[in-house]
Wavefront OBJ file of the C-alpha trace (Angstrom):
o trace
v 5.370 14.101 0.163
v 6.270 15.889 -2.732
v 3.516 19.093 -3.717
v 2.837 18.242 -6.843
v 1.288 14.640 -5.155
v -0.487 16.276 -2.615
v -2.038 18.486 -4.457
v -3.133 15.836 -6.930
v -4.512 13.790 -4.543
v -6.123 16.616 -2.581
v -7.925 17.634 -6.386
v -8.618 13.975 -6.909
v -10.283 13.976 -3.995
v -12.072 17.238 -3.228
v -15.472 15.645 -3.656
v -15.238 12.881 -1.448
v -13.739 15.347 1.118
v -16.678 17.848 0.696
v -19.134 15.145 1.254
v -18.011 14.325 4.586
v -17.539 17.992 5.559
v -20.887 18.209 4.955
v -22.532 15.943 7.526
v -25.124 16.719 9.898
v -22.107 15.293 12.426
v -19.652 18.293 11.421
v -22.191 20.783 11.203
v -24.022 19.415 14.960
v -20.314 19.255 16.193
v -19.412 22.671 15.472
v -22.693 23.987 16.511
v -21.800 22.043 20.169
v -25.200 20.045 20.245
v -23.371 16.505 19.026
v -26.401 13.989 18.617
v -25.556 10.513 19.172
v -27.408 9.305 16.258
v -25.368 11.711 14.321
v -21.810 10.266 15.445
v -23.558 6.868 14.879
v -23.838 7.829 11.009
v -20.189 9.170 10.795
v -19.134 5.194 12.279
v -21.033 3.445 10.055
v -20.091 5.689 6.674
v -16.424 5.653 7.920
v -17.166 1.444 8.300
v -18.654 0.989 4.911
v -15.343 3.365 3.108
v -12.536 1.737 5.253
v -13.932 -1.625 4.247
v -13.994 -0.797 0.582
v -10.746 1.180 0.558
v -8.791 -1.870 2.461
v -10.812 -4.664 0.899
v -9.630 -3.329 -2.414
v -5.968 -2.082 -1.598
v -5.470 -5.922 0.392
v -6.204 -7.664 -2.384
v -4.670 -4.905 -5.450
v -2.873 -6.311 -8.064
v -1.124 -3.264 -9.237
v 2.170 -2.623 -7.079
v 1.762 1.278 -6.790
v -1.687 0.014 -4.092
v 0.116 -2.671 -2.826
v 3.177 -0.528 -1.953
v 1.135 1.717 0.121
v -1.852 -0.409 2.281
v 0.151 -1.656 5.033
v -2.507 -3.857 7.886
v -1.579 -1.645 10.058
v -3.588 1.290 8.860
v -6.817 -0.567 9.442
v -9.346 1.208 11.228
v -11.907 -1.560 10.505
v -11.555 -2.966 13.707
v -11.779 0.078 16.059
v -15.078 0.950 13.896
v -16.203 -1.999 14.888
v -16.112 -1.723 18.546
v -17.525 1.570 18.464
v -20.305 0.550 16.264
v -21.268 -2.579 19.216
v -20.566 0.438 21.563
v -23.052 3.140 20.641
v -24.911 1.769 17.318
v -28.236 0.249 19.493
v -30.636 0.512 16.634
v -28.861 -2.200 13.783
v -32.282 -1.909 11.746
v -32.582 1.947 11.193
v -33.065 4.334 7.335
v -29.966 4.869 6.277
v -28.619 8.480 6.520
v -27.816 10.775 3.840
v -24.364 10.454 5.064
v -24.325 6.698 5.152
v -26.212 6.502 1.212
v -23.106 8.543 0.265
v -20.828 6.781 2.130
v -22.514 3.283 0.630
v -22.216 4.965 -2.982
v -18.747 5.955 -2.883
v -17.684 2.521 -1.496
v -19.426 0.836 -4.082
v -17.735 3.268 -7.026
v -14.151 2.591 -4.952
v -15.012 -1.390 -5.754
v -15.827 -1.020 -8.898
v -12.776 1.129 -9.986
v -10.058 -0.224 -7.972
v -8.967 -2.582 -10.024
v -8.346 -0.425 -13.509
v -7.769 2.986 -11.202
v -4.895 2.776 -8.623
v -4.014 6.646 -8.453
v -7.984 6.632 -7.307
v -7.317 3.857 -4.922
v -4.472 5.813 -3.876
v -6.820 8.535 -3.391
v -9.158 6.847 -1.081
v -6.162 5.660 1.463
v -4.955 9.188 1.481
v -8.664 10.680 2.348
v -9.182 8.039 5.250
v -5.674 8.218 6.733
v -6.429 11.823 6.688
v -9.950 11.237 8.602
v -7.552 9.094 11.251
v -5.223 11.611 11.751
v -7.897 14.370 12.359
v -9.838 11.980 14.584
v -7.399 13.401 17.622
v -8.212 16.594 17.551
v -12.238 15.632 17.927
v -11.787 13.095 20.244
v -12.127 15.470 23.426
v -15.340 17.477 21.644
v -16.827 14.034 20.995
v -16.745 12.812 23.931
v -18.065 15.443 25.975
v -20.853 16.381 23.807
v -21.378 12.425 24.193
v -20.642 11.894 27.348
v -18.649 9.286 26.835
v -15.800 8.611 30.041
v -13.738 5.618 28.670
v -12.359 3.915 25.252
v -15.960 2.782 24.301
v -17.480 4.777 21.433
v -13.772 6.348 21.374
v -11.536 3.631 19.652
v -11.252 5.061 16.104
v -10.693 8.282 17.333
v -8.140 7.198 19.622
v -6.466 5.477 16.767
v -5.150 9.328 15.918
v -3.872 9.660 18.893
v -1.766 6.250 19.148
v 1.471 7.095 17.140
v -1.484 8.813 14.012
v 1.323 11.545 12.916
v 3.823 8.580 12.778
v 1.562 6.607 10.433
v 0.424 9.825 8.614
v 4.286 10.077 7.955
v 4.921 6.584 6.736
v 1.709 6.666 4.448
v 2.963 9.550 3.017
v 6.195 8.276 2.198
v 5.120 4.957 0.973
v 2.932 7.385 -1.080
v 5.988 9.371 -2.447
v 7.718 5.836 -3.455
v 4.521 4.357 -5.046
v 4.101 6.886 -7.661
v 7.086 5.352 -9.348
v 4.797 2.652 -10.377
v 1.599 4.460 -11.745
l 1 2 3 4 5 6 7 8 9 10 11 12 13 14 15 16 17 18 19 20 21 22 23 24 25 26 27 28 29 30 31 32 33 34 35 36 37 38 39 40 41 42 43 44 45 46 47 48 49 50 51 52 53 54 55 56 57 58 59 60 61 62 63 64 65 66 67 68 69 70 71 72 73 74 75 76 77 78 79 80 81 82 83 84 85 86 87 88 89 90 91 92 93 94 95 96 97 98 99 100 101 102 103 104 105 106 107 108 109 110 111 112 113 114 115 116 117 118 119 120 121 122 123 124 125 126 127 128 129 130 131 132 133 134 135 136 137 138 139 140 141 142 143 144 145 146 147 148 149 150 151 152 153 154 155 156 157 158 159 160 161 162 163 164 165 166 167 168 169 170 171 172 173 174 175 176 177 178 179 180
């Protein structure tokens, strides 16, 4: 990918970024005392901003978004079976994380249709998430204790060919800009 785009989609994104480096889960996973009710939260924001980001890139009419989601980025589904995995309490308050997570979803909807270099944005953020969901895998699940794919499957998506999606993303990236 060519600087100039990375670095305007790392600036376009730097808030989004700094809210999920924020989390009690980063913060609990670098202190080594991982709570599951943490990871939990990280799940179910991840859930709510891959649903918005591939609701609205499925269905985008401008050919710059369209160029770029490709199905098999989804992470929806992995999310999923992590979430029936661990997620035990379905009627719990809402995290900080999560409310921000909900928010930013909601402003993602809401834009997508008049803002595809933002759209753009938010498929460059969570690809990124995927492809650093390898190297927390092994932290995760030993602070966890978890032994086998449940509670594992989104972070295994990293792992299962990540750096060769990470590399198509960003070239369908490089081509879409063409169109903005």
């Amino acid at each position: 990918m060519a600087a100039s785009t990375l670095e305007a989609l790392r600036a376009g994104t730097r808030a989004h970024r700094r809210s999920v480096e924020s989390t009690d889960f980063l913060a609990e996973l670098a202190a080594g005392r991982l709570s599951l009710a943490s990871y939990v939260s990280l799940l179910r924001s991840l859930r709510a901003l891959f649903a918005a980001a591939e609701g609205a890139a499925a269905v985008a009419a401008h050919p710059a978004v369209a160029a770029v989601f490709s199905p098999e980025d989804t992470a929806l589904a992995a999310l999923a079976a992590d979430l029936a995995a661990l997620d035990t309490v379905p009627h719990r308050i809402l995290s900080d994380a999560e409310l921000r997570a909900a928010a930013a979803a909601q402003d993602l909807r809401l834009a997508a249709p008049s803002a595809p270099l933002r759209s753009l944005g938010h498929l460059y953020v969570l690809a990124g998430a995927l492809r650093e969901g390898a190297a927390l895998r092994g932290q995760v699940a030993a602070a966890l204790g978890l032994a086998g794919p449940a509670g594992l499957a989104f972070l295994d998506l990293a792992g299962a060919g990540g750096a060769a999606r990470w590399r198509s993303l960003c070239a369908r990236l490089d081509l879409s800009l063409i169109h903005i």
